[in-house]
Each structure stands twice: as C-alpha cells, then as structure tokens.
LOLUMFI-253784 format. One record per residue (C-alpha): residue number from 1; residue in one letter; x, y, z. Coordinates in pm, 1 decimal. Layout:
node resi->NUM	resn->A	u->X	v->Y	w->Z
...
END
This chain:
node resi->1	resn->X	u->1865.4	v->1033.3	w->271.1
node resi->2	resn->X	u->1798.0	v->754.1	w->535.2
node resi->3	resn->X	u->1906.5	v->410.3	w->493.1
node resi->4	resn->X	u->1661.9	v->203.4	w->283.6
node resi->5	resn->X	u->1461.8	v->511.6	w->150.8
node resi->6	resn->X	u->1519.6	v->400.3	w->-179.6
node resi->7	resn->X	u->1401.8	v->71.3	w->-119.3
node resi->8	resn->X	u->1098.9	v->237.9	w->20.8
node resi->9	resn->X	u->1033.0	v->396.2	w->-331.1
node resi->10	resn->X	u->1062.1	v->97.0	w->-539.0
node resi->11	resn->X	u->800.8	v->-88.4	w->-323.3
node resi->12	resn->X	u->448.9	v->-159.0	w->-448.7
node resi->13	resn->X	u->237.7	v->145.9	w->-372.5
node resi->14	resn->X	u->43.6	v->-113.8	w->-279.5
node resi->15	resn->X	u->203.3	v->-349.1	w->-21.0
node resi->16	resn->X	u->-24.3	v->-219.2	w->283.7
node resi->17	resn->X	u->-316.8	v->-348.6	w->105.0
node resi->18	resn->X	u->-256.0	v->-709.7	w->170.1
node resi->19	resn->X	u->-471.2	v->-969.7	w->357.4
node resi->20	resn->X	u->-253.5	v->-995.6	w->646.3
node resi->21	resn->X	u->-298.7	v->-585.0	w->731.8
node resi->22	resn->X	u->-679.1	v->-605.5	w->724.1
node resi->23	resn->X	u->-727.8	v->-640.7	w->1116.7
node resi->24	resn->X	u->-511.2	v->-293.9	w->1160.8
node resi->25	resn->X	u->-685.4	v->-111.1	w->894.7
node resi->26	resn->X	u->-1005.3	v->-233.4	w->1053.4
node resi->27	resn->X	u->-871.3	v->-137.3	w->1407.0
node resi->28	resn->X	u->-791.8	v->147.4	w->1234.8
node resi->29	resn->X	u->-1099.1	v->284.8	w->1037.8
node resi->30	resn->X	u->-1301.6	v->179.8	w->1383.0
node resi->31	resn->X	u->-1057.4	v->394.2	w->1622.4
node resi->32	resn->X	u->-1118.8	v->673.4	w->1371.6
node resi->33	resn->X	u->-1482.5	v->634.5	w->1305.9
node resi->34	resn->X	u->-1542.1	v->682.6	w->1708.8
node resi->35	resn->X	u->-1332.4	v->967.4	w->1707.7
node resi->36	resn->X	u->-1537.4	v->1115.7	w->1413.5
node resi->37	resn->X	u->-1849.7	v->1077.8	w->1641.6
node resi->38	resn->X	u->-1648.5	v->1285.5	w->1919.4
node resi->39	resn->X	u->-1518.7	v->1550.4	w->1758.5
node resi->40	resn->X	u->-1733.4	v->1859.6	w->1805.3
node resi->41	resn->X	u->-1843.0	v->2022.7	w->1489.0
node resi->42	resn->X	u->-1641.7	v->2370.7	w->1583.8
node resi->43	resn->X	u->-1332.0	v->2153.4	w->1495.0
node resi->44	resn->X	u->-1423.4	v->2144.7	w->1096.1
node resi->45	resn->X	u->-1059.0	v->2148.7	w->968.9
node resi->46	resn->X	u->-946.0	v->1800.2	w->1205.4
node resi->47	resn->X	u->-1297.1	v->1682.7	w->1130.3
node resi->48	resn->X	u->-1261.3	v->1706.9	w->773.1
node resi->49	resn->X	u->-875.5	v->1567.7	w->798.9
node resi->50	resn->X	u->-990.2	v->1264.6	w->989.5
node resi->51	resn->X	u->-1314.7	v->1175.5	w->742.0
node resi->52	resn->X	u->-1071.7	v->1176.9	w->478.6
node resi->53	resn->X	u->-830.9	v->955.3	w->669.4
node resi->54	resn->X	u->-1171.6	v->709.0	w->767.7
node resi->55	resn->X	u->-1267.3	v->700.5	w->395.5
node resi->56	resn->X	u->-909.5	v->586.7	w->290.4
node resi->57	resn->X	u->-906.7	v->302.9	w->553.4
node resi->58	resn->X	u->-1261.8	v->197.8	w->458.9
node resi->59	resn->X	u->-1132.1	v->216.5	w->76.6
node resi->60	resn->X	u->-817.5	v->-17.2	w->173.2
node resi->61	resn->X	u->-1040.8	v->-294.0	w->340.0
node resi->62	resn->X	u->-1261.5	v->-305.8	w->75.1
node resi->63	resn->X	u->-983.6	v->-324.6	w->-187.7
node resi->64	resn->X	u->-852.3	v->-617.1	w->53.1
node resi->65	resn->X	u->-1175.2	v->-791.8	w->25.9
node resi->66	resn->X	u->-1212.8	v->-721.4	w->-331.2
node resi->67	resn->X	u->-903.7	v->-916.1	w->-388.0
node resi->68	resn->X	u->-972.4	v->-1192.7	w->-158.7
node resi->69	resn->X	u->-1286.2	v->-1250.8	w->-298.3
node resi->70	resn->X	u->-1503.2	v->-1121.4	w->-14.0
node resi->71	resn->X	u->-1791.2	v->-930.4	w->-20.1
node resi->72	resn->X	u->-1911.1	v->-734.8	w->289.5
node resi->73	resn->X	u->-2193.1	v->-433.4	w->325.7
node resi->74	resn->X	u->-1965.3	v->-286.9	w->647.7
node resi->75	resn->X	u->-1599.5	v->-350.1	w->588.5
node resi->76	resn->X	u->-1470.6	v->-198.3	w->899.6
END
C-alpha cells in the first residue's frame, strides 16, 4: 500500500466537486468535448469511453453550480 492511501479512502467521495476545481473540470469537459467532435466514428469503443468521461465532467460542474447557487443552460 502507498503512503497516504488510506487517507485517500476516508476522503469525501466528493472533494473534487468543490468551487475552486470548476475551471479544470470546465477545461476539462471542453478539451474532451473537441476531441468527441474528432474522433472518427470507426473508433466506437474510445468514442463511447470518452462521452462517458464528457458526461461525468458536465455532471460535476453542474453539481458545482448547484451548490453554489448558480444556474447555467451550458455548464462547460
């Protein structure tokens, strides 16, 4: 086990979902979203990998807005 992989555990499943991480989630859902419109559609199994990955980060920042109180149509 690697130093401070038990702390790891007994963090909040939640502590990436905090105000301060919105701009790399954003940076993040955007970087991902233009490499969904890249990806040719012969490449289903990364395609379908990275959607889910997009979806997740689009989830996040609108969790992170939910809690600050902030309501926006595109969250990325």
């Amino acid at each position: 086990m690697r130093h401070g992989h038990k702390a790891e555990r007994t963090r909040c499943p939640q502590a990436t979902h905090h105000s301060r991480h919105r701009p790399v989630w954003a940076e993040h859902a955007e970087r991902t979203r233009t490499f969904l419109g890249q990806i040719g559609a012969a490449r289903k199994t990364e395609r379908t990998r990275l959607q889910a990955d997009y979806d997740r980060a689009v989830r996040v920042i609108a969790e992170i807005d939910a809690a600050a109180g902030i309501h926006d149509e595109e969250p990325a």
